[in-house]
C-alpha positions as MATLAB code, in Angstrom:
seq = 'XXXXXXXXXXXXXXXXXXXXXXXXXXXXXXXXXXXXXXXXXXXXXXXXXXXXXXXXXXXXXXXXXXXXXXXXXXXXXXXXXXXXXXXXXXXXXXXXXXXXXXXXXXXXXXXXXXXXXXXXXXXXXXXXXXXXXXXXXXXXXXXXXXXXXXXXXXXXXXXXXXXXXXXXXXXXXXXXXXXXXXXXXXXXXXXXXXXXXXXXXXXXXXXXXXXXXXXXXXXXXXXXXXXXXXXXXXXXXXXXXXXXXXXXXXXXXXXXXXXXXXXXXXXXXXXXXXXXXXXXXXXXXXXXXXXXXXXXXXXXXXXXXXXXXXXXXXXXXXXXXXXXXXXXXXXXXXXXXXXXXXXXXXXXXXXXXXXXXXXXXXXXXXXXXX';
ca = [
       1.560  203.247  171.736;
       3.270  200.286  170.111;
       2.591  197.048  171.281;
       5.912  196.373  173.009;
       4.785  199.620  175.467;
       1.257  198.169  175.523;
       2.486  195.052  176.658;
       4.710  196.798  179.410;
       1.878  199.227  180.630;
      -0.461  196.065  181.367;
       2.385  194.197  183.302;
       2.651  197.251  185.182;
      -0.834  198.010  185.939;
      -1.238  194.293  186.343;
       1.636  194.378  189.404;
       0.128  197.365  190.543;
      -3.517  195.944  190.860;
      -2.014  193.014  193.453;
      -0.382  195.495  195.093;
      -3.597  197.491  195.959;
      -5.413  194.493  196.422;
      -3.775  193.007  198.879;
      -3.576  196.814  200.778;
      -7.573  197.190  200.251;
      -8.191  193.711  201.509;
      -5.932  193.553  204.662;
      -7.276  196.744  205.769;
     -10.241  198.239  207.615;
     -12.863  199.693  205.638;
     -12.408  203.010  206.486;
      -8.494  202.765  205.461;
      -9.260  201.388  201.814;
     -11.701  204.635  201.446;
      -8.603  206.585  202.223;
      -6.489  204.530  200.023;
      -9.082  205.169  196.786;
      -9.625  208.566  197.472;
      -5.577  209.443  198.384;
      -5.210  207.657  194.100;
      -7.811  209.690  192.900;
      -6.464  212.684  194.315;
      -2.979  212.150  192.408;
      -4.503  211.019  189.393;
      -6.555  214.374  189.125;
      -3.493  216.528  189.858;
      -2.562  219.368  186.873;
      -1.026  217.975  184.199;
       2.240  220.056  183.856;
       2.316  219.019  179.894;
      -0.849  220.471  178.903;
      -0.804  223.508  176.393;
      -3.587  225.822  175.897;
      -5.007  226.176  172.693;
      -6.641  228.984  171.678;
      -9.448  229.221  168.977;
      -7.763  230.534  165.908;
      -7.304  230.277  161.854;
      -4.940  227.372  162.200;
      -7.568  225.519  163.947;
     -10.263  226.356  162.054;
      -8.427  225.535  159.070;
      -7.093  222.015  160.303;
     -11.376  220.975  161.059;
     -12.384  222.285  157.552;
      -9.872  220.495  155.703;
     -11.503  217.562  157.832;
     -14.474  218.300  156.985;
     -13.874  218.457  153.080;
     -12.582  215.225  153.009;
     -16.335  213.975  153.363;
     -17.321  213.657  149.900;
     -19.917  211.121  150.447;
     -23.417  211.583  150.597;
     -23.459  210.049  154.119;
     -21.254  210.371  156.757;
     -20.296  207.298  158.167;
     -19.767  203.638  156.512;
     -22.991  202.032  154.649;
     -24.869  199.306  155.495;
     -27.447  198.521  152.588;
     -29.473  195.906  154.732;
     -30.863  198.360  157.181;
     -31.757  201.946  155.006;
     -34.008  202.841  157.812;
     -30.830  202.524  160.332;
     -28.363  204.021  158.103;
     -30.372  207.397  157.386;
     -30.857  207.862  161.347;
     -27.467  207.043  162.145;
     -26.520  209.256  158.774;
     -23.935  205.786  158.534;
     -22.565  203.993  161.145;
     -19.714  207.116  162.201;
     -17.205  206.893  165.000;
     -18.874  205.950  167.941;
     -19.836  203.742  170.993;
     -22.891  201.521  169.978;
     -25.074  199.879  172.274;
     -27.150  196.659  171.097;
     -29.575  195.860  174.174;
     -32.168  193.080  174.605;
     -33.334  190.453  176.485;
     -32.146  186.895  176.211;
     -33.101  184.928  172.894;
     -33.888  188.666  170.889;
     -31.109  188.400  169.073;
     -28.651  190.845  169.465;
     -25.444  188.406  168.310;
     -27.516  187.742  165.023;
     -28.007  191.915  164.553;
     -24.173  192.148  165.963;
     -23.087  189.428  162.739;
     -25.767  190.847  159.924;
     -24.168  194.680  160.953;
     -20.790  193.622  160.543;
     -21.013  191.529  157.455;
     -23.331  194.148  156.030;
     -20.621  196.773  156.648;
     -18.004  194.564  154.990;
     -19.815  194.060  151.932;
     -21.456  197.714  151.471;
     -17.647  199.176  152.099;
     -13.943  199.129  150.266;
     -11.415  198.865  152.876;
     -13.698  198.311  156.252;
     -11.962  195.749  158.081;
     -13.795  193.785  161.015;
     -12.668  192.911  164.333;
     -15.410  190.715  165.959;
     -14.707  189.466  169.230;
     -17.551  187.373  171.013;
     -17.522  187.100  175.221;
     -19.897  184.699  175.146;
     -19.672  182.037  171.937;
     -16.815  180.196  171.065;
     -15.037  181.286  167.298;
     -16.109  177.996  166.051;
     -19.838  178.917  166.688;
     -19.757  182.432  165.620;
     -18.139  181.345  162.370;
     -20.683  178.388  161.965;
     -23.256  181.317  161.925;
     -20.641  184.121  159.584;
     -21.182  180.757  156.974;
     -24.694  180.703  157.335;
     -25.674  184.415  157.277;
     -23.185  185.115  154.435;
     -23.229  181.567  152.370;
     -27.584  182.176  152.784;
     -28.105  178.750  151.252;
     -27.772  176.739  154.021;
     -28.584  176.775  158.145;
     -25.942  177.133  161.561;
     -26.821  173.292  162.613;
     -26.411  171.920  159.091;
     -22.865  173.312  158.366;
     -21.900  171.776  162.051;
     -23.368  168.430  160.668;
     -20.993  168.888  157.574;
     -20.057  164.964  158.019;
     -23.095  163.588  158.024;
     -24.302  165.212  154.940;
     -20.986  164.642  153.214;
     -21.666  160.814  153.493;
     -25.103  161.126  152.201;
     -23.619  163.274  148.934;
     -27.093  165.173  148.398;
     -28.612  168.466  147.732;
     -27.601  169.809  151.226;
     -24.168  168.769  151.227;
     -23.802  170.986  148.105;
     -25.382  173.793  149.987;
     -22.977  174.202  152.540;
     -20.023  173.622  150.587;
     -21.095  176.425  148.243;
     -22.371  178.798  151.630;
     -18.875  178.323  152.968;
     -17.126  179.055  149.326;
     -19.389  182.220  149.218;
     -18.221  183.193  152.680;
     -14.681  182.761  151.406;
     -14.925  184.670  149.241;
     -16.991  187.452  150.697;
     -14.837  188.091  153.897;
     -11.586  186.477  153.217;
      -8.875  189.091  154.992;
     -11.529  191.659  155.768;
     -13.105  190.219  159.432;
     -11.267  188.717  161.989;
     -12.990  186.317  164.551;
     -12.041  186.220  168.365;
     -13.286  184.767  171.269;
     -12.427  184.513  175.031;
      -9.776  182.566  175.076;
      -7.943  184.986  172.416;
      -9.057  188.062  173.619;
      -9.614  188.440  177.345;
     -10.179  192.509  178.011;
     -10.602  195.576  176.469;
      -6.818  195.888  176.132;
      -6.937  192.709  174.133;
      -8.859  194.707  171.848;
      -6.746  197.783  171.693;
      -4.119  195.826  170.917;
      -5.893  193.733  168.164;
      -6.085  197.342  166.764;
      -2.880  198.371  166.337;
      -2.295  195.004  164.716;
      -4.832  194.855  162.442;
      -4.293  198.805  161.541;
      -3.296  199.455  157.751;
      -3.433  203.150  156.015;
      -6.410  203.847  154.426;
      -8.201  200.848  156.165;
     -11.288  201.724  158.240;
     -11.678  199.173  161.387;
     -14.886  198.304  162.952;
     -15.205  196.634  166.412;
     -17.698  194.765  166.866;
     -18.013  192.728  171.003;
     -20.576  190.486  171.767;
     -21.221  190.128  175.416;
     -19.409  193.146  176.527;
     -19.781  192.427  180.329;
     -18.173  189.330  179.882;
     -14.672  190.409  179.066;
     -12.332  191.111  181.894;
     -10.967  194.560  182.674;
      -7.562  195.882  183.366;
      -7.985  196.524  187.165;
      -9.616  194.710  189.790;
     -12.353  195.746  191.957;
     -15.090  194.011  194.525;
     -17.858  196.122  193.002;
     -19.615  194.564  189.828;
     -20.858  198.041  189.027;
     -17.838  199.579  189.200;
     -16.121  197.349  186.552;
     -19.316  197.548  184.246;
     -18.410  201.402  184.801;
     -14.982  200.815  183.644;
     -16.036  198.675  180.699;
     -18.439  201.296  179.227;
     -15.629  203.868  179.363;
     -12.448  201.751  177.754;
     -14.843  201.279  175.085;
     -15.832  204.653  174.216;
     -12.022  205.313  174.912;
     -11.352  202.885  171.945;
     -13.500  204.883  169.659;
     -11.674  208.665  170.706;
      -8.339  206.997  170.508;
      -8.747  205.590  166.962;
     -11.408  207.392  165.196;
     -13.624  203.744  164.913;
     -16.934  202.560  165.348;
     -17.274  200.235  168.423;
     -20.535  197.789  168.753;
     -21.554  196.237  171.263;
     -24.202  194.150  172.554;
     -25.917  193.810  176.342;
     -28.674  192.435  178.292;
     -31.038  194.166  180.135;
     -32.433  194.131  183.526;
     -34.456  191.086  184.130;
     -38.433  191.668  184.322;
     -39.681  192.646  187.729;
     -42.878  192.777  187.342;
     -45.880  191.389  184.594;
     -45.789  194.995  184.068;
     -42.457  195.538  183.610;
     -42.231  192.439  181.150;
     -44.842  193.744  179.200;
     -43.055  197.636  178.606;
     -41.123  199.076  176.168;
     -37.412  198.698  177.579;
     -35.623  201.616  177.933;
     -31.589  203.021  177.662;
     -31.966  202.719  181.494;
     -32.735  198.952  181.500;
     -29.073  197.834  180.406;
     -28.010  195.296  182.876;
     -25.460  196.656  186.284;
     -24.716  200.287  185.375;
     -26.268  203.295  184.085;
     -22.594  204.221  182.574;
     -23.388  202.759  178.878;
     -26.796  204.870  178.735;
     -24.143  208.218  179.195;
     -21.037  207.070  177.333;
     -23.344  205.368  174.392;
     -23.498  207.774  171.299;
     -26.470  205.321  169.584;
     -28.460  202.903  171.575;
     -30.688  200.025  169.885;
     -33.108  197.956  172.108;
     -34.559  195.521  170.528;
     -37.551  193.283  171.859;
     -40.298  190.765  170.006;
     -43.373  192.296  167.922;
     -45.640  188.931  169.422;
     -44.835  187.215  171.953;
     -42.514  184.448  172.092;
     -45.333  182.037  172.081;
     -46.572  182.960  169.074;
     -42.891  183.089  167.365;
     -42.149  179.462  168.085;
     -42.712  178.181  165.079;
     -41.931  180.779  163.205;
     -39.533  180.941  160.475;
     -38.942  184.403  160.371;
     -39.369  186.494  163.926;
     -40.371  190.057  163.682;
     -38.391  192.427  165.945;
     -38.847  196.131  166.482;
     -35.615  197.629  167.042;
     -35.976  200.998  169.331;
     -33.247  203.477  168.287;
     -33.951  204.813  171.691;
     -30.301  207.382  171.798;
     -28.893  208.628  168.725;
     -26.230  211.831  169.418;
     -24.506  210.643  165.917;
     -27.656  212.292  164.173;
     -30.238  212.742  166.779;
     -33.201  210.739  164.991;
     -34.912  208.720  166.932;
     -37.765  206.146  165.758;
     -38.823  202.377  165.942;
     -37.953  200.091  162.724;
     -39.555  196.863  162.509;
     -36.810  193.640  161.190;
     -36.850  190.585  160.005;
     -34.414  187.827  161.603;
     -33.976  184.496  160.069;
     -32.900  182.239  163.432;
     -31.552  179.484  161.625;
     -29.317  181.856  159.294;
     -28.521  184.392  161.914;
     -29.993  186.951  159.116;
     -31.432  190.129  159.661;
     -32.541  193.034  157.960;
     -35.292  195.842  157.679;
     -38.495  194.213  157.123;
     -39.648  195.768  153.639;
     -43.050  197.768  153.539;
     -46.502  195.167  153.020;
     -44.463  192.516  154.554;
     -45.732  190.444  156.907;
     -45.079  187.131  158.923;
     -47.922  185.182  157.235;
     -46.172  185.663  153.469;
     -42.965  184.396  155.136;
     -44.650  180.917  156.008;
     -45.366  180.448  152.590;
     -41.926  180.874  151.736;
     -38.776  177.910  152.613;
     -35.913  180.051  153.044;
     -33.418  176.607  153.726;
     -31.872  176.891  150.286;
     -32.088  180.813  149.501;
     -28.890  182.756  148.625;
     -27.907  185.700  150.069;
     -29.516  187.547  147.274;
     -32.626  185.495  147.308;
     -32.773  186.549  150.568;
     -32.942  190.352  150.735;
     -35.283  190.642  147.649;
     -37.880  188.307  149.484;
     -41.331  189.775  149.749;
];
């Protein structure tokens, strides 16, 4: 679909919605049931186009030549930060990814490390990394401080102040956003809400950004925040429709798609003190089913004893995996101020961090720190 069609098909479906709308609302109840159900009927009807397709030697032939193109050791794209993740995910392959946590866990700063990680462990992996919740100035602000790794997210947004005082720091962030330059010039692109709205946003950001031999990863922070391409009166229902557009997007072009959520909030001292599980994702049970790998991720302490922490350890559940079917726990490191993670190394612990100022590090620095 090109993106003059594209572009046609959402006027149409947009037209269509306010029709609908305006029959569902100036109805009864019982006449908008009819309505839904009379739509679903037609859109279930036989498709006169489809062809049957026997199992046979041509299609056979057609998977193994597929198949033979994998001459890697893994199967999917590598991401050198997180060993632990990359064995059980055997790479990060086609699929719909789901990064859940509470509030404050970090699941933008695992959403960031991932995709710069898969940029920099991968020739031709292009980006596209849409936020529904942060502004592209703040996202990039924290792209400069992950990747740059000499300098923090509030001290490249105080760039003037530190330019007047023509110090140590001010040479730090010139050379973190130099490094970043360099590291993910034409290889990530950055949107937020105001570029891209929906999940057809997205689709179409695709087929713009496509290029032969490139492989594109999606990565969406704040999935429930984007709009969808119909309208409904039932939250659930478009959280639903959300979960299945995006694991549409990975069938339709052979792509990874990651995503982060929240999850249900606490009920109960009990509650806030469990494991969370794929069943905890905030609104709809629909991204537990259409997720092929699921990653909760919740505090090791508690957040009273993280505080003051430089470095916060995080135990990241890989609570669904149908891309290799290992499941297991892996304990990371996350750097707040850097918006840095990766798998905490064996005999590492938070009391060797303290000891250790990570304001100036480089990227380097950083992932051979004990």
């Amino acid at each position: 679909m090109d993106k003059k069609e594209l572009e046609v098909k959402q006027n149409m479906v947009k037209g269509l919605n306010e029709v609908l709308s305006k029959a569902i609302l100036d109805s009864p109840l019982e006449e908008s049931y009819k309505l839904i159900d009379n739509i679903e009927k037609e859109t279930k009807k036989k498709d006169t186009t489809f062809q049957t397709q026997p199992f046979n030697r041509d299609i056979l032939n057609f998977y193994i030549k597929k198949w033979e193109q994998n001459t890697d050791e893994i199967l999917g794209l590598r991401i050198n930060n997180f060993p632990t993740i990359e064995k059980a995910l055997d790479g990060v392959q086609p699929g719909f990814i789901v990064i859940g946590a509470d509030a404050n866990v970090g699941k933008t700063g695992l959403l960031i490390s991932f995709a710069t990680d898969i940029i920099k462990s991968n020739d031709n992996t292009f980006v596209i990394l849409v936020s529904g919740d942060d502004s592209s100035e703040t996202i990039l602000s924290r792209l400069i401080a992950h990747t740059g790794g000499s300098t923090t997210i509030n001290h490249i947004k105080k760039l003037g102040y530190y330019k007047n005082q023509q110090g140590k720091e001010i040479e730090n962030i010139q050379a973190a956003i130099n490094a970043t330059f360099n590291k993910l010039e034409n290889r990530i692109a950055i949107y937020d809400r105001k570029q891209i709205k929906s999940i057809g946003d997205i689709e179409q950001a695709i087929q713009l950004h496509k290029k032969e031999g490139q492989k594109i990863v999606v990565c969406i922070d704040s999935l429930l925040n984007l709009e969808i391409d119909t309208e409904t009166l039932d939250v659930r229902m478009e959280n639903e429709r959300r979960a299945t557009q995006s694991k549409q997007l990975t069938i339709d072009y052979d792509i990874p798609v990651i995503t982060t959520a929240e999850l249900k909030k606490p009920t109960s001292k009990g509650k806030e003190e469990s494991k969370p599980t794929i069943h905890d994702i905030a609104e709809t049970r629909k991204y537990s089913f259409e997720a092929d790998a699921i990653f909760l991720l919740r505090n090791k302490k508690t957040i009273d004893q993280n505080e003051s922490s430089v470095e916060l350890e995080i135990i990241c559940d890989i609570a669904k995996n149908k891309l290799s079917h290992i499941k297991k726990e892996v304990e990371l490191s996350y750097i707040v101020t850097k918006s840095w993670f990766r798998e905490k190394k064996p005999g590492h612990t938070q009391n060797d961090t303290k000891k250790t100022s990570y304001e100036n590090l480089s990227d380097e620095e950083l992932m051979n720190t004990e």
